[in-house]
Structure formats: C-alpha cells, structure tokens
C-alpha positions as CSV (number, residue, x, y, z in Angstrom):
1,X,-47.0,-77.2,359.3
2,X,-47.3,-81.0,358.2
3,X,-48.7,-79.5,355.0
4,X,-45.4,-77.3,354.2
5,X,-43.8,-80.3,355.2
6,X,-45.3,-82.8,353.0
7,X,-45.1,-80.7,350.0
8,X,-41.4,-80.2,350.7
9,X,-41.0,-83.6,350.4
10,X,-43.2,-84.1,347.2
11,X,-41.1,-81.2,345.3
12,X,-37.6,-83.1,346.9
13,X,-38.9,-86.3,345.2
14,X,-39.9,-85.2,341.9
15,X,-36.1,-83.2,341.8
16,X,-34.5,-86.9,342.6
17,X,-36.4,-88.6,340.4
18,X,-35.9,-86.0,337.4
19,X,-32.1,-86.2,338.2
20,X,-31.5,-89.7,338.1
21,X,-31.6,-90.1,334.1
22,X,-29.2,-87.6,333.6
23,X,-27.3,-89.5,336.0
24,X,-28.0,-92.6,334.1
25,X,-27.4,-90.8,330.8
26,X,-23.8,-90.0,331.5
27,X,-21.9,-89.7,328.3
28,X,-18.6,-92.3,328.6
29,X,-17.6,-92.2,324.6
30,X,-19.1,-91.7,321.0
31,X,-19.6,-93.7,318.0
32,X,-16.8,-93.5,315.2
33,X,-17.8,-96.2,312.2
34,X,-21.5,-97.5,311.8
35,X,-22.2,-99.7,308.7
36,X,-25.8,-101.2,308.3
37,X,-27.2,-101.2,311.7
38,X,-26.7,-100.6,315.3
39,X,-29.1,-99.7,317.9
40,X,-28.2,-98.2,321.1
41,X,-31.1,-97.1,324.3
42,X,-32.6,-94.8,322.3
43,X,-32.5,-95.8,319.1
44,X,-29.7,-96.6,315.6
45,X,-26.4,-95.2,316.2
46,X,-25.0,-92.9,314.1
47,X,-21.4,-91.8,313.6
48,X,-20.7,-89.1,316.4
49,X,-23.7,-90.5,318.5
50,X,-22.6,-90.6,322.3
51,X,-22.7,-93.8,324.3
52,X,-23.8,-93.9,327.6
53,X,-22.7,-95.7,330.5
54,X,-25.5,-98.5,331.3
55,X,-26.2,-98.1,327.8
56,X,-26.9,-101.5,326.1
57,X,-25.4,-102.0,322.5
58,X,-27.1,-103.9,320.1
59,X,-26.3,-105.0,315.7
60,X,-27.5,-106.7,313.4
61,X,-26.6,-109.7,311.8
62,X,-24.3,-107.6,309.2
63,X,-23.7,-104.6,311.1
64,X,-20.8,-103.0,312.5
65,X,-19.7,-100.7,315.4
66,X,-16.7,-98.7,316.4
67,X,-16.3,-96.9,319.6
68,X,-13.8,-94.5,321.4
69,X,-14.4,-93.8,325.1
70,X,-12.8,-90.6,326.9
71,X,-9.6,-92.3,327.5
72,X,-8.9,-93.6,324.5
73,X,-10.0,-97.2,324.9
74,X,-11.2,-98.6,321.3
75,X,-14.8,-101.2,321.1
76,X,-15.7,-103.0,317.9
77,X,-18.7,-104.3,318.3
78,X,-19.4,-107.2,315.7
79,X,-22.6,-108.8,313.7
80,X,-24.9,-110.3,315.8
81,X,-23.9,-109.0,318.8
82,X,-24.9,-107.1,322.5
83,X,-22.8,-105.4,324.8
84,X,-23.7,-103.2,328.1
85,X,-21.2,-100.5,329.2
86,X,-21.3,-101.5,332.8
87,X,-19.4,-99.3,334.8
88,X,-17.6,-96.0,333.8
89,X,-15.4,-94.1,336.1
90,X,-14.0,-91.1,334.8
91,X,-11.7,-88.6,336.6
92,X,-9.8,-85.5,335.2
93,X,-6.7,-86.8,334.2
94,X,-7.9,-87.8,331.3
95,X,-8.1,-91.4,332.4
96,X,-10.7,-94.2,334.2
97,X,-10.6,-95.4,337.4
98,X,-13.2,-98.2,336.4
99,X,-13.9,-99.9,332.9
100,X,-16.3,-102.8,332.7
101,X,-18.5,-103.8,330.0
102,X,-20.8,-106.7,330.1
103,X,-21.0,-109.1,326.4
104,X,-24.0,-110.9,326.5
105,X,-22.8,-112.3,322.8
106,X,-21.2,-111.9,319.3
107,X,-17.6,-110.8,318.8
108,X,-15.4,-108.0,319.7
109,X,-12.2,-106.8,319.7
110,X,-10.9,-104.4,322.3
111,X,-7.9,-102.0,322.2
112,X,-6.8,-100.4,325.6
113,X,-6.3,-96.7,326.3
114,X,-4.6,-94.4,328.5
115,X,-5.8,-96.0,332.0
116,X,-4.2,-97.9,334.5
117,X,-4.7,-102.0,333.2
118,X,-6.2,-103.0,336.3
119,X,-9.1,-100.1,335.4
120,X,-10.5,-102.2,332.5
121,X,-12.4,-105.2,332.9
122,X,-14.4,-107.2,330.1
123,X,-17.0,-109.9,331.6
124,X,-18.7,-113.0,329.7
125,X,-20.8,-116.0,330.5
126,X,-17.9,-118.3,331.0
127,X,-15.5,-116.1,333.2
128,X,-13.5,-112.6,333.2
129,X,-10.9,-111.4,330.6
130,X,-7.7,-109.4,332.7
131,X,-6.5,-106.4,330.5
132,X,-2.8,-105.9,330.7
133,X,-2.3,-103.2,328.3
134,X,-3.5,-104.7,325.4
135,X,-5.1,-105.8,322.6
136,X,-7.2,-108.9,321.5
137,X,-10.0,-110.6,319.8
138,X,-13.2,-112.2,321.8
139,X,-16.2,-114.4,321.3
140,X,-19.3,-115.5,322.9
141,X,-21.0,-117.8,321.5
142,X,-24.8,-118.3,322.2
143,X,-24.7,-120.9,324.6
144,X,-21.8,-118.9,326.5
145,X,-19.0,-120.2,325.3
146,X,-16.0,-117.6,324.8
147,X,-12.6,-117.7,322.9
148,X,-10.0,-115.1,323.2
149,X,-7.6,-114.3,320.7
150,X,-4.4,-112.2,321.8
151,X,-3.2,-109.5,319.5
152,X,-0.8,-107.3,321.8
153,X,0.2,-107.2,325.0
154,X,-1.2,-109.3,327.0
155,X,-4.3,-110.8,328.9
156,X,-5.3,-113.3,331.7
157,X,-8.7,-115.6,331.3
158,X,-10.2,-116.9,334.3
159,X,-13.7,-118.4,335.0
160,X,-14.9,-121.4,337.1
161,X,-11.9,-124.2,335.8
162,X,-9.2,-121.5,336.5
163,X,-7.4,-119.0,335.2
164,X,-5.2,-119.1,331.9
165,X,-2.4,-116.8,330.7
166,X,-2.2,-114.9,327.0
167,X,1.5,-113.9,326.5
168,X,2.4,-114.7,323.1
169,X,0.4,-112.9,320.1
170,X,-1.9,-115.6,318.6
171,X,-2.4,-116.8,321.8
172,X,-6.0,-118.7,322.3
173,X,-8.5,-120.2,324.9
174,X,-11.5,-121.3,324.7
175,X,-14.1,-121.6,328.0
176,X,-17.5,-122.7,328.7
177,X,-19.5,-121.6,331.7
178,X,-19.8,-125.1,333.0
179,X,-16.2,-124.9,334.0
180,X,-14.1,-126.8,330.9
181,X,-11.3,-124.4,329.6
182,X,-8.8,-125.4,327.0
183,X,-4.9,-124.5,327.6
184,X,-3.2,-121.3,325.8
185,X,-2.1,-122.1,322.4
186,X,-1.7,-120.1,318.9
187,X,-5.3,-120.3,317.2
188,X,-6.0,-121.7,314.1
189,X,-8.6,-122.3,312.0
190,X,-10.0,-125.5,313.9
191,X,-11.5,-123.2,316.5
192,X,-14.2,-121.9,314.1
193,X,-15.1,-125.8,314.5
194,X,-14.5,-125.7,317.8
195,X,-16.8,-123.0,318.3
196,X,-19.3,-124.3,315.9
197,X,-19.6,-120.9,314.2
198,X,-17.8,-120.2,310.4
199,X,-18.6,-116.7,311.1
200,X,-16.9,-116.2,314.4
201,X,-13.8,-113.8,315.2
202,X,-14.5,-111.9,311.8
203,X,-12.1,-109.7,312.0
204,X,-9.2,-112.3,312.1
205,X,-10.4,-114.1,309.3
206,X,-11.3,-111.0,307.2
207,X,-15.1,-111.2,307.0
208,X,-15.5,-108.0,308.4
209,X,-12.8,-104.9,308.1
210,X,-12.1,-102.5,310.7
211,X,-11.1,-98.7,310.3
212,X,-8.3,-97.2,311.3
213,X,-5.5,-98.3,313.4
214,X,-7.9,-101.3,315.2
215,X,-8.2,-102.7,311.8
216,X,-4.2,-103.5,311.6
217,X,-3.7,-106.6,314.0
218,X,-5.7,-108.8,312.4
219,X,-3.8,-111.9,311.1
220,X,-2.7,-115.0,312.7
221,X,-3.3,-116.5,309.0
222,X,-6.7,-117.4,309.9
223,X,-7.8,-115.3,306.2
224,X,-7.6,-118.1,304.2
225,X,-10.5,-120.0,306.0
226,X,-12.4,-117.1,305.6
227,X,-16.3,-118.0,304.9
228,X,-18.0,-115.7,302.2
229,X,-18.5,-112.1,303.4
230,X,-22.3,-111.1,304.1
231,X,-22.1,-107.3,304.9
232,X,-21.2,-106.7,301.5
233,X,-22.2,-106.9,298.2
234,X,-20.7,-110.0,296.4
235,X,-17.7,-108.6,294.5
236,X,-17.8,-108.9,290.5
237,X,-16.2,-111.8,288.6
238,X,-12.7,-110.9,288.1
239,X,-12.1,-109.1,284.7
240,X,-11.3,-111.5,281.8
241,X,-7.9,-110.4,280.1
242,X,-8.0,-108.9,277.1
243,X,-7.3,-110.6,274.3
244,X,-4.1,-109.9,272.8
245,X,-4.6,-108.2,269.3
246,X,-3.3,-110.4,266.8
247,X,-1.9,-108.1,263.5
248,X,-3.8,-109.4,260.7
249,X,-2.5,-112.3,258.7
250,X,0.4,-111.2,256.4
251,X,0.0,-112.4,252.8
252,X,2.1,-114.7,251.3
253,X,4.2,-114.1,249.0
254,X,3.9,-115.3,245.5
255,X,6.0,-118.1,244.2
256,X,7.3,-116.3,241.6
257,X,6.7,-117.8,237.9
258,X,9.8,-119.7,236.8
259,X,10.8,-117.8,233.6
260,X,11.8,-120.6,230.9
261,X,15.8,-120.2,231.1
262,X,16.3,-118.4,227.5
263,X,19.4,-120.9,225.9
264,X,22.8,-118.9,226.4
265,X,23.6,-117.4,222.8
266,X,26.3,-119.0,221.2
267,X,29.3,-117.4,220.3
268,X,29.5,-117.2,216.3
269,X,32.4,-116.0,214.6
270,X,30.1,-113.9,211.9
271,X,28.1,-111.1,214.1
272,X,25.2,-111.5,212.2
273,X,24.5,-115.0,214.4
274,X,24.3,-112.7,217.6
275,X,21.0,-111.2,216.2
276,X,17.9,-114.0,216.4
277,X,15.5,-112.0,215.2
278,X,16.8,-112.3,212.0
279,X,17.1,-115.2,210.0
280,X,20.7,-116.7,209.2
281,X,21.8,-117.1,205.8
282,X,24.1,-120.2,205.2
283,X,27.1,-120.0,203.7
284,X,26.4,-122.1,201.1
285,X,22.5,-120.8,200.2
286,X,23.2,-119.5,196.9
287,X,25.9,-122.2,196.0
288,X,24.8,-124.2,192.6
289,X,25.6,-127.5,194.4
290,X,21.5,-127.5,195.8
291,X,22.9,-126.8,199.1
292,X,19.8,-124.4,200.6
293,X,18.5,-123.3,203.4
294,X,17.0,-125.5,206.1
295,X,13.8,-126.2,208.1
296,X,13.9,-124.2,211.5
297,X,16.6,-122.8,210.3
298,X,14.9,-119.1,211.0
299,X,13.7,-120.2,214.6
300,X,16.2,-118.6,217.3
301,X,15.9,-121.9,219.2
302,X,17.6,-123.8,216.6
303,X,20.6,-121.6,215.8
304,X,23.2,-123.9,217.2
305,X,21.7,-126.8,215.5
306,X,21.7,-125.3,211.8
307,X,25.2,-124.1,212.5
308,X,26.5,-127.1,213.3
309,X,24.1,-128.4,210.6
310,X,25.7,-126.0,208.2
311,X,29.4,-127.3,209.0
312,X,28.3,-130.9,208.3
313,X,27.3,-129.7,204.8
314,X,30.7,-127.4,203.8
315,X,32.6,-130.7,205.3
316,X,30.5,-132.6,202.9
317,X,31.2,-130.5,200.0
318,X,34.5,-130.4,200.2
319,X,34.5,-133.8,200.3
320,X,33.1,-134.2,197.4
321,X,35.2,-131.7,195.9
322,X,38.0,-134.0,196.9
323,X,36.6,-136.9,195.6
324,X,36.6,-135.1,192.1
325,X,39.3,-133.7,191.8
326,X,40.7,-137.5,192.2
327,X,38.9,-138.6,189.4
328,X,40.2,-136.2,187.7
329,X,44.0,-136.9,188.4
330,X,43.2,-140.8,187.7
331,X,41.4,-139.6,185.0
332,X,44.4,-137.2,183.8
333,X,46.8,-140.0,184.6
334,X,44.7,-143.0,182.6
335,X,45.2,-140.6,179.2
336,X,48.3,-140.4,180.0
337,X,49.1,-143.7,180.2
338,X,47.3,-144.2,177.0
339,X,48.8,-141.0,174.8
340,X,52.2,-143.3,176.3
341,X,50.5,-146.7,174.8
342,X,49.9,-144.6,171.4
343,X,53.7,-143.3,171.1
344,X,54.9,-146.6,171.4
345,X,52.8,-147.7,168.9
346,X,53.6,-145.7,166.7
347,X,57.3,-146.3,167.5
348,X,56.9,-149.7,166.6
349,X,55.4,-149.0,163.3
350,X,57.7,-147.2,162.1
C-alpha cells in the first residue's frame, strides 16, 4: 500500500516538474528586426523568434531589437542593453491584463498596444514609468540613472523623490535611485551630458534607426548632436562634382593682313590713262622741241605725277612759243621801222 502510494507520488512529481518549463516558456510576442546581435534564454534572436515571458533580453554593444507582443505593444531594445519580460497576462480579447518588463540597462523605446494603460508597467533602478497610452524614449544608465523622453501621449515618473508628470511631447526627467529627480522639461542635447553618455537615447539623436512606424517619432532636434554611428559601416566621402566640361579653346581669329590701299585711279580725259599696265605716251614724245619721255613715267604709281608733269611741260612750251613769236613781231616791227628810216632817206635825196 505505502508502496503504490509512494510511487504515485514519485510519477505526480516528475509530471510537475516536466510542466513547469512549458509554463515558464510561455510565448508573450516574437522578434520583428534583429541587426548584429541579440541573445535571448536560449540563445541569438532571429527575426520570427518568440519571446517568452521571464525571458531575459540581452544586445550587444551595436545591436538592435524590435519586438511585438500579442496585443500589439511595440519593444526596441537598444545597444548595450538587458531587459526581462516580467509579467505577461494574456486573455482572449486580444488584450493584457498585466504588462511589466524589468530594464536592468541601455535604451529603449516603448509604443503601447491595444490594452487597458493601467495593464502596462515599465520598471528601472531609479523608480517606475506610468503608461498612459503612449509612446516614449527611456534610459538607464549603468549606475541606475534613468531619463525619459516623451513622444505621444503621455506618462507619469515616479521613484523615491516623487512622482513627475510627461504631458507635452519632448517632455524630459531624469532620476537617480538615491532619490534626486529633475522637474519635466523639453529635452535637449545637455542631457547626453547630463547623463554622461554621447550614445544615449539613439534613436532621438539618429545613431540608431528604427523600422517601421516606431521609427517615425523620433525628433525633438536632438539629430544634430548626434555622435558618429557604430552599427554601421562609415558611409563614403561624398561624391566630388563633376567637373564641368569646358568646350575646347576656340581659335582666334587672324588679324587679317592690311592690304596696301591701291591709290584711287585718276580720272584722265584720254582712256588710254585708265589702263596702268601700259605705259603712257606724252603728248609731246615725238615733238622736235627734246620734250621726251620721263623717268617712272611707265610705273602705275606715278601716273598722276607725270601727268601733272606733262602739263608743266605743254605750259612751258607754249610759253616759249609765246615768247617767239614776240620776237618775231618786235623783230617784224624793228624792219619796219627801218624800211620807214630808208624811204625817208631816200626822200631826202632826191
């Protein structure tokens, strides 16, 4: 009897203790990005790998995670960082009654789903984040200290120094675990100094880019302090611009040669001066008064010269012409005078 008891007993055990990782293994959402490398409970993450509740999420320092759980609640899990799903509830209507996941450290950001706000609940080393049907940013650094960024919606922070409300997007507080917690005010890019981290809340400054809809409320103009990105190859040099082509030196033109201007041909009143290529014969060539022709008197050049050369010379002439013929009247006139003398002469004598 105590023998069929005791193994009873054994066989009830060894069904318990068989159950309970299935229990634990429970599947609460799956894995939809993965770059470089995440490691879950049993091993790296792929896209399409289930998460489990209890499950603790680990990257490394340049990897990435996205997850969606049943209800539509979105996870990034940055570089550097761990996270343990907590609790999941899940009922049938598509929704969860409980929501908590633990972050050790690193950053996050965190889209709510389809449940109730008062379902989710996000716990850190310096206090508890309040979901309101939202969205936002969070980081914990690794002595504890967290900063939450508002992005929609909005959120409530409260730890051991009290509790701080998130209303406006952009909205910022920073808390350590000691207590100190800084009022609600829009971020800017003193709290990476603050936090003593250039590489925290990546995906507001644009080190690292989300897919999908999660990936759109970013902002808050924290880009431009952006450090240089380390989960990616460093992008090329930009392209130099191409140099313009330049159409090939046109040649000058020529100066043209200055043509001597030819001297206008005069206007003779005998045609045979209008051809130069033939010598000219003056009027008075074959005249007996020694009158001839004239050096460069054949040369085209010197036309006009000889012409007016030539009427120097008939003007000449017919002065001398004049000039004898008044010799010859005195001369004329002198006989006369003296055939007059002779007749009276004679006159007398007789």
């Amino acid at each position: 009897m105590w023998g069929w008891r005791a193994g009873s007993v054994a066989m009830l055990c060894i069904a318990l203790n068989s159950a309970w990782p299935a229990l634990a293994a429970e599947p609460v959402g799956q894995a939809v990005v993965i770059k470089t490398q995440v490691t879950g409970q049993s091993g790296p993450i792929e896209v399409d790998t289930r998460v489990h509740r209890n499950e603790r999420i680990k990257t490394s320092q340049s990897g990435l995670g996205q997850f969606v759980f049943h209800d539509g609640t979105k996870l990034a899990v940055g570089w550097g960082s761990s996270v343990v799903i907590d609790k999941y509830v899940f009922d049938d209507s598509q929704s969860v009654k409980k929501l908590t996941i633990r972050a050790a450290k690193g950053t996050f950001r965190w889209v709510s789903g389809s449940s109730n706000s008062s379902a989710y609940q996000i716990l850190t080393p310096a206090g508890t984040i309040g979901v309101r049907g939202t969205a936002f940013d969070f980081y914990v650094g690794p002595d504890g200290t967290t900063a939450v960024v508002l992005l929609n919606g909005a959120a409530r922070f409260c730890g051991p120094g009290g509790c701080r409300q998130l209303q406006q997007r952009c909205d910022c507080v920073v808390a350590k675990p000691n207590g100190d917690m800084s009022a609600a005010r829009r971020v800017d890019p003193s709290i990476l100094e603050t936090l003593g981290n250039q590489r925290a809340l990546p995906f507001l400054s644009g080190n690292q880019r989300l897919a999908g809809g999660i990936g759109m409320l970013g902002g808050c103009n924290m880009a431009s302090v952006a450090p240089e990105r380390r989960d990616r190859n460093r992008p090329p040099p930009p392209a130099l611009p191409n140099p313009q082509k330049q159409d090939p030196p046109q040649k000058q033109a020529e100066p043209q040669k200055e043509r001597p201007n030819k001297p206008d041909k005069p206007h003779h009143e005998k045609p045979h001066h209008d051809r130069p290529d033939r010598p000219d014969k003056h009027d008075g060539h074959n005249k007996p008064d020694g009158h001839g022709r004239h050096d460069g008197h054949d040369r085209p050049g010197n036309h006009g010269q000889n012409h007016g050369n030539d009427r120097d010379h008939r003007g000449h002439d017919r002065d001398h012409k004049g000039d004898r013929d008044h010799d010859k009247d005195r001369d004329r006139d002198h006989d006369r005078d003296r055939n007059h003398d002779k007749g009276r002469g004679f006159n007398r004598n007789r």
